[in-house]
C-alpha positions in Angstrom: 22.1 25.0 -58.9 21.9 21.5 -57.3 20.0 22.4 -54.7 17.7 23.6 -57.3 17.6 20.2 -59.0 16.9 18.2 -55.4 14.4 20.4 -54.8 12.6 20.8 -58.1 12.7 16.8 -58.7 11.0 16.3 -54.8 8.4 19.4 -55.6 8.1 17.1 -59.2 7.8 14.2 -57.9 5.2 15.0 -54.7 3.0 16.8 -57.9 3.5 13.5 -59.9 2.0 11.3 -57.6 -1.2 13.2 -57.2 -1.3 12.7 -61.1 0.0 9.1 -61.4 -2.9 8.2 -58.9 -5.3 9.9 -60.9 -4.5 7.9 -64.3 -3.4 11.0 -65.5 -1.7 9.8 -69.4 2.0 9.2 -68.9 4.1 8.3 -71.3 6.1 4.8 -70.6 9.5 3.6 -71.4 11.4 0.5 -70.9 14.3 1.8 -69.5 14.9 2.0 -65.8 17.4 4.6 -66.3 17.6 7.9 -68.3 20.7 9.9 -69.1 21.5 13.5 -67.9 23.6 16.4 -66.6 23.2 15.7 -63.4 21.7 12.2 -62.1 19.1 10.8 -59.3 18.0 7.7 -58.0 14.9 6.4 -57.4 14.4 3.4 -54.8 11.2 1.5 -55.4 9.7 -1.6 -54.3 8.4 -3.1 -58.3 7.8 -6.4 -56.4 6.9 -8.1 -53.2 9.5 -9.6 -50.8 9.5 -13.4 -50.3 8.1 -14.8 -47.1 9.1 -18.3 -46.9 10.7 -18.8 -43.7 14.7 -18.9 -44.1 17.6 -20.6 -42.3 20.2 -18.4 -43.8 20.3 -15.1 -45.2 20.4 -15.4 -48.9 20.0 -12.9 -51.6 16.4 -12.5 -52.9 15.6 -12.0 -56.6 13.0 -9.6 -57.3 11.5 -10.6 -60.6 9.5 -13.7 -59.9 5.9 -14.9 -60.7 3.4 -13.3 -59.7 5.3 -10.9 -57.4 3.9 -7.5 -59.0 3.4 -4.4 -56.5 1.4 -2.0 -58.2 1.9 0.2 -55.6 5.7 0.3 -56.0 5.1 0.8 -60.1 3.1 3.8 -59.3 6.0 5.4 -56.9 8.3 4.3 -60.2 6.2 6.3 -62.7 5.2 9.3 -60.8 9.7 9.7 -60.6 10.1 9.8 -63.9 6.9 11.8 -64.8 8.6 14.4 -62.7 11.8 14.3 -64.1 10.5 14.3 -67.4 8.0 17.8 -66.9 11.4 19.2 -65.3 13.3 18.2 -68.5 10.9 19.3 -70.8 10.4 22.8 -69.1 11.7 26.1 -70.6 11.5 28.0 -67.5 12.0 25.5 -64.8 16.0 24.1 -65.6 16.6 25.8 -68.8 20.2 24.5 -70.0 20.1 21.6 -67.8 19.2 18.1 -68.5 18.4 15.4 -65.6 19.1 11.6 -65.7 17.7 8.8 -63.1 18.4 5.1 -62.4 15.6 3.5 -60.9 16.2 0.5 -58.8 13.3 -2.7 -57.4 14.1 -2.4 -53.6 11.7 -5.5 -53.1 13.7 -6.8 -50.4 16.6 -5.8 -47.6 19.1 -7.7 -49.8 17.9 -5.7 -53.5 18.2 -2.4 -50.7 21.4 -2.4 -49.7 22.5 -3.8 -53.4 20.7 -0.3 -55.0 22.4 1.6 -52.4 25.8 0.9 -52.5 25.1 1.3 -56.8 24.4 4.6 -56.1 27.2 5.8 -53.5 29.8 3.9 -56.3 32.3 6.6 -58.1 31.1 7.6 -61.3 32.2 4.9 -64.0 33.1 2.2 -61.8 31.0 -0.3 -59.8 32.7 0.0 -56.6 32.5 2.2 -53.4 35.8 4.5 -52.6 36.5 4.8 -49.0 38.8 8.0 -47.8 39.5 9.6 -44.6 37.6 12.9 -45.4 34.3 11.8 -47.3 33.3 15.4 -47.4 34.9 15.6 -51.4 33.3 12.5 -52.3 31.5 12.7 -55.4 29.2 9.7 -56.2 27.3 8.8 -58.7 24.3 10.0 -58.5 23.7 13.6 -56.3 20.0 12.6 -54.4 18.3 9.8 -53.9 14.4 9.7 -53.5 13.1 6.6 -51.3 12.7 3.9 -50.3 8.8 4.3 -48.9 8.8 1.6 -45.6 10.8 2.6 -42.6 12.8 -0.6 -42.3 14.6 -0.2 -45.9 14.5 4.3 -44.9 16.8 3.2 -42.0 19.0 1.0 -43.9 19.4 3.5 -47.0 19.9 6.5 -44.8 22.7 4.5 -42.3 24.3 3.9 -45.6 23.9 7.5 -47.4 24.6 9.8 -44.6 28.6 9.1 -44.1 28.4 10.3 -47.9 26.9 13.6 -47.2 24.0 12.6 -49.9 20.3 14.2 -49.3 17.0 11.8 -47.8 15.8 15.9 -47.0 14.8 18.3 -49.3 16.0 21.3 -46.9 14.5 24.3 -48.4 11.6 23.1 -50.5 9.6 25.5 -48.7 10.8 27.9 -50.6 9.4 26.8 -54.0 6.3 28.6 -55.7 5.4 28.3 -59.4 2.4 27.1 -61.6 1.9 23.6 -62.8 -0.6 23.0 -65.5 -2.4 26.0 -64.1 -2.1 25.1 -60.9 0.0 26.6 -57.9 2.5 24.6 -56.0 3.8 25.6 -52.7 5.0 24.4 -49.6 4.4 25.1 -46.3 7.4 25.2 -43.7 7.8 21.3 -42.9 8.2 21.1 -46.4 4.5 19.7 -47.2 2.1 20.6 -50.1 -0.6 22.4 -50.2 -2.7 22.4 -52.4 -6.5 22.4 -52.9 -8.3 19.1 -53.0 -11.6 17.5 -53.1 -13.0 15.4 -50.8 -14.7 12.2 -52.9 -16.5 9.5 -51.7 -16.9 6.2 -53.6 -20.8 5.2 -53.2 -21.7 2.0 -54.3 -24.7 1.7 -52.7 -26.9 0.8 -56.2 -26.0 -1.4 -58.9 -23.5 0.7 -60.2 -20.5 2.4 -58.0 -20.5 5.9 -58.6 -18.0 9.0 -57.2 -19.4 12.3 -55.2 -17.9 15.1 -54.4 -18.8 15.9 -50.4 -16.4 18.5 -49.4 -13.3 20.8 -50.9 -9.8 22.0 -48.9 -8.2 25.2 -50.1 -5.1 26.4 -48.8 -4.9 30.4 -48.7 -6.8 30.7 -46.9 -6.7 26.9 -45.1 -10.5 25.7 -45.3 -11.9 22.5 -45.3 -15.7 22.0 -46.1 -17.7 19.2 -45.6 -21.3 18.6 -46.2 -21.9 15.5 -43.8 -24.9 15.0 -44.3 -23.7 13.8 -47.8 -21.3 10.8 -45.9 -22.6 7.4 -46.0 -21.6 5.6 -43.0 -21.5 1.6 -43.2 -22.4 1.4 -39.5 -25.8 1.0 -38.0 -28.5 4.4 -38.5 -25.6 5.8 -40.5 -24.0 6.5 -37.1 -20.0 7.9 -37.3 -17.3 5.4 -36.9 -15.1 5.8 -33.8 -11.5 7.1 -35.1 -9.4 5.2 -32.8 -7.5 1.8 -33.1 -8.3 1.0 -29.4 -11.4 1.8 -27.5 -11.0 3.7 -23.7 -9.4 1.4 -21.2 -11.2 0.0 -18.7 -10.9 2.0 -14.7 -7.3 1.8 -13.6 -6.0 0.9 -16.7 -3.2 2.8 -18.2 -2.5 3.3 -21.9 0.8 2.1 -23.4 0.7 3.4 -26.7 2.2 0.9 -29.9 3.6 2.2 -33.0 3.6 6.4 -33.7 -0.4 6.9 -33.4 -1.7 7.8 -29.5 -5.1 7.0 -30.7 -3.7 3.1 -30.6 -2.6 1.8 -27.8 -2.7 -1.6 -25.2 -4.9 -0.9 -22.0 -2.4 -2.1 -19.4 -4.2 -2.5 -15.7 -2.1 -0.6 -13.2 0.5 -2.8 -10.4 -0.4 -3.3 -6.9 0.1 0.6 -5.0 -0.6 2.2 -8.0 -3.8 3.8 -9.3 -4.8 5.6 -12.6 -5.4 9.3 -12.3 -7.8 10.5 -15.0 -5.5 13.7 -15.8 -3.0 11.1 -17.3 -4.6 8.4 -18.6 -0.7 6.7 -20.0 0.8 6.2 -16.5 -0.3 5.0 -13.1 0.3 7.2 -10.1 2.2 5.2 -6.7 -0.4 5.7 -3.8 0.7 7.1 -0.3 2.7 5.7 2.7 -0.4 5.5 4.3 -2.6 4.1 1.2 -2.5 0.8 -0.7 -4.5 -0.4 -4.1 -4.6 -3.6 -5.8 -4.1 -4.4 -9.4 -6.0 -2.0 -12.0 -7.0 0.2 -9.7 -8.0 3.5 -10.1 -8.0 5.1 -6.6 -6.4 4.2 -3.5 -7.8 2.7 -0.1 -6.3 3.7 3.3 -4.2 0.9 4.9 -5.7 -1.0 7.9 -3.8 -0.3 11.1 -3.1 -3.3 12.7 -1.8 -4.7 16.4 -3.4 -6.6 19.1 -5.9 -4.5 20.8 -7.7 -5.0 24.3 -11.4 -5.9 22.9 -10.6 -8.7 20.2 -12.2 -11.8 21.1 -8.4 -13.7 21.2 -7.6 -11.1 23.4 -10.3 -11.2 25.7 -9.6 -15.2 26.1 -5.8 -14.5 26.3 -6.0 -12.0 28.8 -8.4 -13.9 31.2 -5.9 -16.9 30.9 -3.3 -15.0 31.7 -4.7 -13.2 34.8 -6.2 -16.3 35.8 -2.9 -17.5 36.0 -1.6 -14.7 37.7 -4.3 -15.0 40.5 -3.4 -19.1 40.4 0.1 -17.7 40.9 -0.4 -15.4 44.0 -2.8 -17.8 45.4 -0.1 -20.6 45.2 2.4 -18.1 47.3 -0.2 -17.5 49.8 -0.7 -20.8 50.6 2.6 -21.7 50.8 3.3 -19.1 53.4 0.3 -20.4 55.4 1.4 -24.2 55.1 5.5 -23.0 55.0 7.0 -25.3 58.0 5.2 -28.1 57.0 7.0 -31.0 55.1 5.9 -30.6 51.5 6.3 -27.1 51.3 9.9 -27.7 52.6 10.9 -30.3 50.4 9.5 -28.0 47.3 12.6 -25.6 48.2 11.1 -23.7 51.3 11.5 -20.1 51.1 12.9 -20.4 47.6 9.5 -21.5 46.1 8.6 -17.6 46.4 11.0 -16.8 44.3 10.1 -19.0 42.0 6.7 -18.1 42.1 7.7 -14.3 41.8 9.5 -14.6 39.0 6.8 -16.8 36.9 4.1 -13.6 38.0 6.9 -11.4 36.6 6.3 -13.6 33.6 2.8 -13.0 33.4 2.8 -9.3 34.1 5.6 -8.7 30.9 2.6 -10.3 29.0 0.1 -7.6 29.4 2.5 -5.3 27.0 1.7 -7.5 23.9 -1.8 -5.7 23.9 -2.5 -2.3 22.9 -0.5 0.0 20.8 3.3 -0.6 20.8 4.7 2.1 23.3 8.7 2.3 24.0 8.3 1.2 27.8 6.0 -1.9 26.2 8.9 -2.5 23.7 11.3 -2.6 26.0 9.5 -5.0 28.8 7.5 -7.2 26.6 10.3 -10.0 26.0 13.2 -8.6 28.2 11.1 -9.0 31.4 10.1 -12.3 30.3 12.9 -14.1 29.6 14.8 -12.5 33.0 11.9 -13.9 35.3 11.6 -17.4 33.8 15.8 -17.5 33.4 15.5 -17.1 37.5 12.9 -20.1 38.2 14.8 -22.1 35.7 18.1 -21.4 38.2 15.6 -22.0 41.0 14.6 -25.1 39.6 17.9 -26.6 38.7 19.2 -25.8 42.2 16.8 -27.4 44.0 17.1 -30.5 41.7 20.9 -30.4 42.4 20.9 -29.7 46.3 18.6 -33.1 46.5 21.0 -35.0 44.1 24.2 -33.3 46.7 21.8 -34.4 50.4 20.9 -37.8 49.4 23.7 -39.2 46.9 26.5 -36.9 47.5 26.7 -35.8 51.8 27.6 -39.6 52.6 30.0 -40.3 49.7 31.6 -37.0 49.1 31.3 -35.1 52.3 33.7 -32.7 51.7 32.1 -31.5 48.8 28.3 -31.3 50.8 29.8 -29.1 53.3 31.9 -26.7 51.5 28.3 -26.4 49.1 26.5 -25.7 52.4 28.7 -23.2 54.1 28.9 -21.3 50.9 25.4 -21.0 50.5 25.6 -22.6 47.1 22.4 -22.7 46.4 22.1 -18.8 46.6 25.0 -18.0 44.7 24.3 -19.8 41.4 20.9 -18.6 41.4 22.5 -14.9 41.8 25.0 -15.6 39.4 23.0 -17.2 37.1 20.3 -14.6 36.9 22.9 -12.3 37.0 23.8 -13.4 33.3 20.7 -13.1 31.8 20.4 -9.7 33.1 23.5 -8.5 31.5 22.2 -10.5 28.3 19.3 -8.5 28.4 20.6 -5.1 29.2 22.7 -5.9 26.2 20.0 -6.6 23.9 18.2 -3.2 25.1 21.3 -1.2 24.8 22.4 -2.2 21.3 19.4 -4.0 19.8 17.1 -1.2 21.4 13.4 -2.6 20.4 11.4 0.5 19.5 7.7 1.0 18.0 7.3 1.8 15.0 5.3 1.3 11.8 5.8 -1.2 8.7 4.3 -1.0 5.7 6.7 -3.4 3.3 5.4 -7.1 4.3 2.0 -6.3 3.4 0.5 -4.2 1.1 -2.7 -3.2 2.6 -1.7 -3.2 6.0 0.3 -0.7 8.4 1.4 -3.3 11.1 2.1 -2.4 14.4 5.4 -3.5 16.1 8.6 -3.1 18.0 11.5 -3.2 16.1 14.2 -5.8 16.3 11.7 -7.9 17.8 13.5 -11.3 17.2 17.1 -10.0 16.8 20.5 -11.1 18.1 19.7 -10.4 21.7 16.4 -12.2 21.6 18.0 -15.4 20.5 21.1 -15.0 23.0 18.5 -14.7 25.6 16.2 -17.4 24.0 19.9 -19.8 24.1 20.8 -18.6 27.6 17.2 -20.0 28.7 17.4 -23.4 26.6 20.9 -24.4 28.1 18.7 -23.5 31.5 15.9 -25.7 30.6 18.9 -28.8 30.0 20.5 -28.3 32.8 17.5 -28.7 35.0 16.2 -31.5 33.2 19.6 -33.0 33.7 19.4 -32.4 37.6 15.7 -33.9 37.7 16.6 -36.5 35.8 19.8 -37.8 38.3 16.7 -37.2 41.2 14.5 -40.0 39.2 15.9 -42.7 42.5 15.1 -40.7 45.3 12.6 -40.5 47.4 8.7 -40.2 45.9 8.2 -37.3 47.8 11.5 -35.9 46.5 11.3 -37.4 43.0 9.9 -34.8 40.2 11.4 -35.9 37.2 8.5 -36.3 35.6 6.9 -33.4 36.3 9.7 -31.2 35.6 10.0 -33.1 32.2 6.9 -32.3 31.3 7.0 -28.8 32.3 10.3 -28.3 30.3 8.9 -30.2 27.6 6.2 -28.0 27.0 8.1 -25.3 27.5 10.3 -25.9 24.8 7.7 -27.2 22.3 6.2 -23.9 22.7 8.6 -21.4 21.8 9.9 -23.6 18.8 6.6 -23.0 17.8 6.8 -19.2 18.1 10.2 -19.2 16.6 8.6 -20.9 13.5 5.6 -18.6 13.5 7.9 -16.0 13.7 9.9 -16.9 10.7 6.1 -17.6 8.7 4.1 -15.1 9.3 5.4 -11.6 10.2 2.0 -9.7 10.8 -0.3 -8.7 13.2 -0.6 -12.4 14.1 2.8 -12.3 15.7 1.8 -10.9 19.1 -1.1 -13.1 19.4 1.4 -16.6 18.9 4.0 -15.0 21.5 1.5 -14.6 24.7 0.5 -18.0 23.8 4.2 -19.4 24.2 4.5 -17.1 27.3 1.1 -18.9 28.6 1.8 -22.3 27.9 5.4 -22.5 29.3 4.0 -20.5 32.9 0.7 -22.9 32.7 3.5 -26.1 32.3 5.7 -24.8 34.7 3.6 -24.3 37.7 1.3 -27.3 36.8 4.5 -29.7 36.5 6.4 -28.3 39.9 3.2 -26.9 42.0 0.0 -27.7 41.0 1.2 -31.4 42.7 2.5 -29.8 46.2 -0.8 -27.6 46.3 -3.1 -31.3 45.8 -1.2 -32.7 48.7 -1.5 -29.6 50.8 -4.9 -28.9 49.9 -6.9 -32.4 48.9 -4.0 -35.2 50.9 -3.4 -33.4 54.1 -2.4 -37.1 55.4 0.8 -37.1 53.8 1.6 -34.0 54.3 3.6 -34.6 57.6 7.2 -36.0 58.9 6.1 -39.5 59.4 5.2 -40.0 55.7 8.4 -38.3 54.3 10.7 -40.1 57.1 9.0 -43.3 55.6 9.6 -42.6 52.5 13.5 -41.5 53.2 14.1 -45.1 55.0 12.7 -46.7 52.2 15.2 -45.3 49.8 17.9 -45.9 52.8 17.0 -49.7 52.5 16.9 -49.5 48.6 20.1 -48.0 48.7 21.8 -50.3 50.7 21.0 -52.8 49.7 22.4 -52.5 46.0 
C-alpha cells in the first residue's frame, strides 16, 4: 500500500505539471499543508535566493520583496493538484486519504531547515538518532524535490541514512486513464504520452499558436511538417544544435557540464596530435615522431650529428688536416736539421714524441664526424686526452731538465747526477702517461661511451651521440690534464732567467693559456647546449689547444731553422750561455 501511494502521487504529480503549465483551473488554498492518512513533502523553491555577496554564512529568509519565482509556485500547485485528484478518486486510493506539507526551499539554508522538518519523529520537532535507522518512522513517508542539483545533493545526503524515497522504483508499472487520457510509463520510469508540437508565431501584429507536428507513443511516432517551422536565422536556414561549434585541427574537445554537444576546444600539448576517430583526446606521436601544440598529425624527427659535407665541417676538417700535415712536416724537418743547436735545445729526440702525440690528437678528431660508431665512441675523447697528457709530460720535462742543467748541476750536484743516471727525464714521462692511460682505460671500462639515440632534450630532434660523453671519467681525465698544464707552466715559468735561446715561458704560457680557455669553453657549452652543436664546439677546443701548442713551442724553432739559419749554430747559443754565466755571477 505505500508503495502505491509514492508511486500514484509521482505518476500525479508528473500528469499535474503538464496541466499546471497549461492553465488548466486549479483550485487554490492558503495552506501549505493538508492533513491525511499517510503524509508527503513537497520541496519547492516559492522565491529566489539572495545574491549579495556574504562574509559569513547566515540564514536566508525567503519571503522578501520582490523575490517571487513563478516557476517554483507552479512546481507547488501541480503537488497539490495531484494529491488532490488522488484524494478525490474512487478507484485510485479508495479508503485512503493523503496529506502534504509544502516547504519554500529558496535557499541552502531554507533546504536543509525543510529537510530535517521532514526526517523529525512524528509529533515532535526534532530528529531521533539510533544505531539501526532501518525502524525509523518519520514524519512524512516520501519526499518529492527539490528541482536544482545543488539542493538534490544536499536533500538526498540527508534522506538516504533514513531509508526515505528521492526514486519512484516501480512507476513503470502504472497504467490507468486520466480525464480520458492514458498514463503510462516506460522502463526508466518516464511518461509517455502523446503531445503536440506548437510553435508560438509572432510574426504579424498579433502572436498566434500553430500546431506543426504530433508525438504518439504506441506506437512511438513523431511528425513534423518543417516546412511549417519558422526559423529566426537568415533564408529561414536551421539553427546549429550545439553549444560549441567544431574545434579547430588538433584541437581536442573537453566536454563541461552533462551535454557532449558543449564542450571547450582544447589545442593538443607538444607530441601529441588529434586523431579524427576521437575527437575528445589527443593521441602521443611515435618515438620517432614529434608535433607541436594543436596539432593534428605528426612530423618525423630530424636526425641529427655532424656529418662530412656541412659547411662547418668542411672548414673544421681542412683545419684540422692542415694541421696534421703542419704537424708531420714539423717532424720531418726536425729529423733533417736534428744535430743542429736549436733542434737540440727544443728536447732532441723527444720533440718527436711530442709531435706524435699532438698528431694522435688530431687523428682522435676525425671520429667527431659522421655517424656515432662504438670504435668512434670510444677514441674520440680517450685518444685525445692520452696524446696531449704525454706532450704535456714532454713539455714539463724539458722545462724542468733546463731549470736542473743551468740552476741546479752547480749548486746541487748530487741531485743533477742521480736525475741523469736514472734517466729522469724518461721515467716521468712513462710514468706520467702511464696514469692517464689507466684513467682512461678506467673511464672506457666503467663509463663505457656507446652510440646511441636521444630523443628527451628536444622535441623535434633524434640527436646523435655517444653516451656518457662528459661523465666522471671525462672530468678525471680533463683534471689529470689541467694539473699537467700547471705543472708545466710552473717549470717554464722558473726557466723565465735562462738563456733566450732556452727561455720559453712565454710561449708555453701562451700555449697553455689557450689551451685552457678553450676547454672551459667546451665545458660550458657542454653544460648549455646539449645538441647536435656539441660535436662541432669539441673539435674546436681540440683545434685550438693543438694550433696553441705547436705555435707557442714549435712554430718559433721552425722560424729560426727555416727563415734565421744564422743563429742556428753553437756560437750563438755558447754566447748566449756566457751571457747568462756573467748575469749569474754577478748577482
Amino acid at each position: 500500500m505505500l508503495l502505491w501511494v509514492v508511486h500514484l502521487v509521482g505518476l500525479q504529480f508528473s500528469i499535474a505539471n503538464c496541466w499546471t503549465f497549461d492553465c488548466h483551473r486549479t483550485e487554490s488554498s492558503p495552506d501549505f499543508s493538508l492533513q491525511g492518512d499517510y503524509l508527503l513533502a513537497g520541496l519547492f523553491p516559492l522565491h529566489s535566493d539572495c545574491l549579495q555577496q556574504r562574509h559569513r554564512p547566515q540564514v536566508t529568509f525567503c519571503d522578501r520583496p520582490d523575490s517571487f519565482n513563478g516557476h517554483g509556485y507552479h512546481l507547488f500547485q501541480a503537488m497539490r493538484f495531484a494529491i488532490e485528484e488522488i484524494n478525490n478518486s474512487t478507484s485510485l486510493l479508495p479508503n485512503v486519504t493523503l496529506g502534504y506539507e509544502l516547504y519554500d526551499v529558496c535557499s541552502e539554508s531554507a533546504n536543509v531547515y525543510a529537510t530535517l522538518s521532514v526526517l523529525a519523529l512524528p509529533g515532535t520537532r526534532y530528529v531521533g538518532i539510533r544505531g539501526n535507522l532501518s525502524h525509523y518512522s518519520p514524519r512524512v513517508m516520501a519526499v518529492i524535490g527539490p528541482d536544482t542539483t545543488n539542493h538534490a545533493v544536499t536533500t538526498a545526503a540527508m534522506l538516504s541514512p533514513f531509508l526515505v524515497p528521492l526514486l519512484l522504483e516501480q512507476i513503470y508499472k502504472v497504467n490507468f486513464l486520466l480525464h480520458e487520457d492514458t498514463v503510462t510509463f516506460d522502463n526508466e520510469g518516464d511518461p509517455l504520452p502523446g503531445y503536440n508540437v506548437i510553435t508560438w508565431d509572432w510574426s504579424g501584429p498579433q502572436w498566434t499558436f500553430r500546431v506543426i507536428g504530433s508525438s504518439t507513443w504506441s506506437p512511438v511516432q513523431l511528425d513534423l511538417n518543417q516546412t511549417e517551422i519558422q526559423w529566426h536565422g537568415k533564408s529561414n536556414q536551421v539553427p546549429t544544435s550545439v553549444c560549441t561549434l567544431d574545434c579547430l585541427e588538433g584541437h581536442h574537445r573537453v566536454v563541461m557540464g552533462f551535454h557532449h554537444c558543449c564542450f571547450e576546444c582544447v589545442p593538443c600539448d607538444a607530441g601529441t596530435f588529434l586523431n579524427k576517430s576521437d575527437l575528445h583526446s589527443c593521441q602521443p606521436c611515435g618515438k620517432e615522431e614529434w608535433a607541436p601544440v594543436g596539432s593534428h598529425t605528426c612530423f618525423p624527427r630530424t636526425v641529427v650529428f655532424l656529418t662530412w659535407l656541412e659547411p662547418i665541417s668542411c672548414v673544421l676538417l681542412t683545419a684540422n688536416t692542415l694541421l696534421l700535415l703542419l704537424l708531420i712536416g714539423t717532424a720531418v724537418l726536425f729529423a733533417r736539421h736534428l744535430d743542429t743547436p736549436v733542434v737540440r735545445s727544443a728536447g732532441g729526440r723527444l720533440c718527436f714524441l711530442m709531435l706524435g702525440s699532438l698528431a694522435g690528437c688530431s687523428c682522435s678528431l676525425y671520429n667527431f664526424f659522421g655517424e656515432p660508431t662504438l670504435p668512434k665512441c670510444l677514441l674520440r675523447q680517450t685518444l685525445f686526452f692520452l696524446g696531449f697528457a704525454i706532450f704535456l709530460s714532454c713539455l714539463t720535462v724539458r722545462s724542468f731538465q733546463l731549470v736542473i742543467i743551468f740552476k741546479f748541476s752547480t749548486k746541487v750536484p748530487t741531485f743533477y747526477h742521480a736525475w741523469v743516471q736514472n734517466h729522469g727525464a724518461g721515467l716521468f714521462v712513462m710514468l706520467s702517461s702511464t696514469a692517464q692511460l689507466l684513467i682512461c682505460l678506467t673511464w672506457l671500462a666503467v663509463w663505457t661511451p656507446l652510440p646511441t639515440r636521444e630523443y628527451q632534450r628536444f622535441p623535434q630532434l633524434v640527436v646523435l651521440e655517444c653516451t656518457q660523453a662528459n661523465s666522471l671519467g671525462f672530468l678525471l681525465a680533463f683534471t689529470y690534464n689541467g694539473l699537467l698544464s700547471v705543472s708545466a707552466f710552473a717549470c717554464s715559468y722558473l726557466c723565465k732567467e735562462l738563456p733566450e735561446n732556452y727561455n720559453e715561458a712565454k710561449c708555453v704560457t701562451f700555449s697553455l693559456l689557450l689551451n685552457f680557455v678553450s676547454w672551459i669553453t667546451l665545458l660550458t657549452m657542454a653544460s648549455i647546449d646539449q645538441g647536435g652543436h656539441l660535436p662541432v664546439v669539441n673539435v674546436l677546443a681540440g683545434l685550438a689547444s693543438l694550433s696553441g701548442s705547436f705555435s707557442g713551442y714549435f712554430l718559433p724553432k721552425c722560424y729560426v731553422i727555416l727563415g734565421r739559419p744564422d743563429l742556428n749554430n753553437t756560437q750563438h747559443f755558447q754566447a748566449s750561455i756566457q751571457d747568462y754565466t756573467r748575469r749569474s755571477g754577478g748577482t
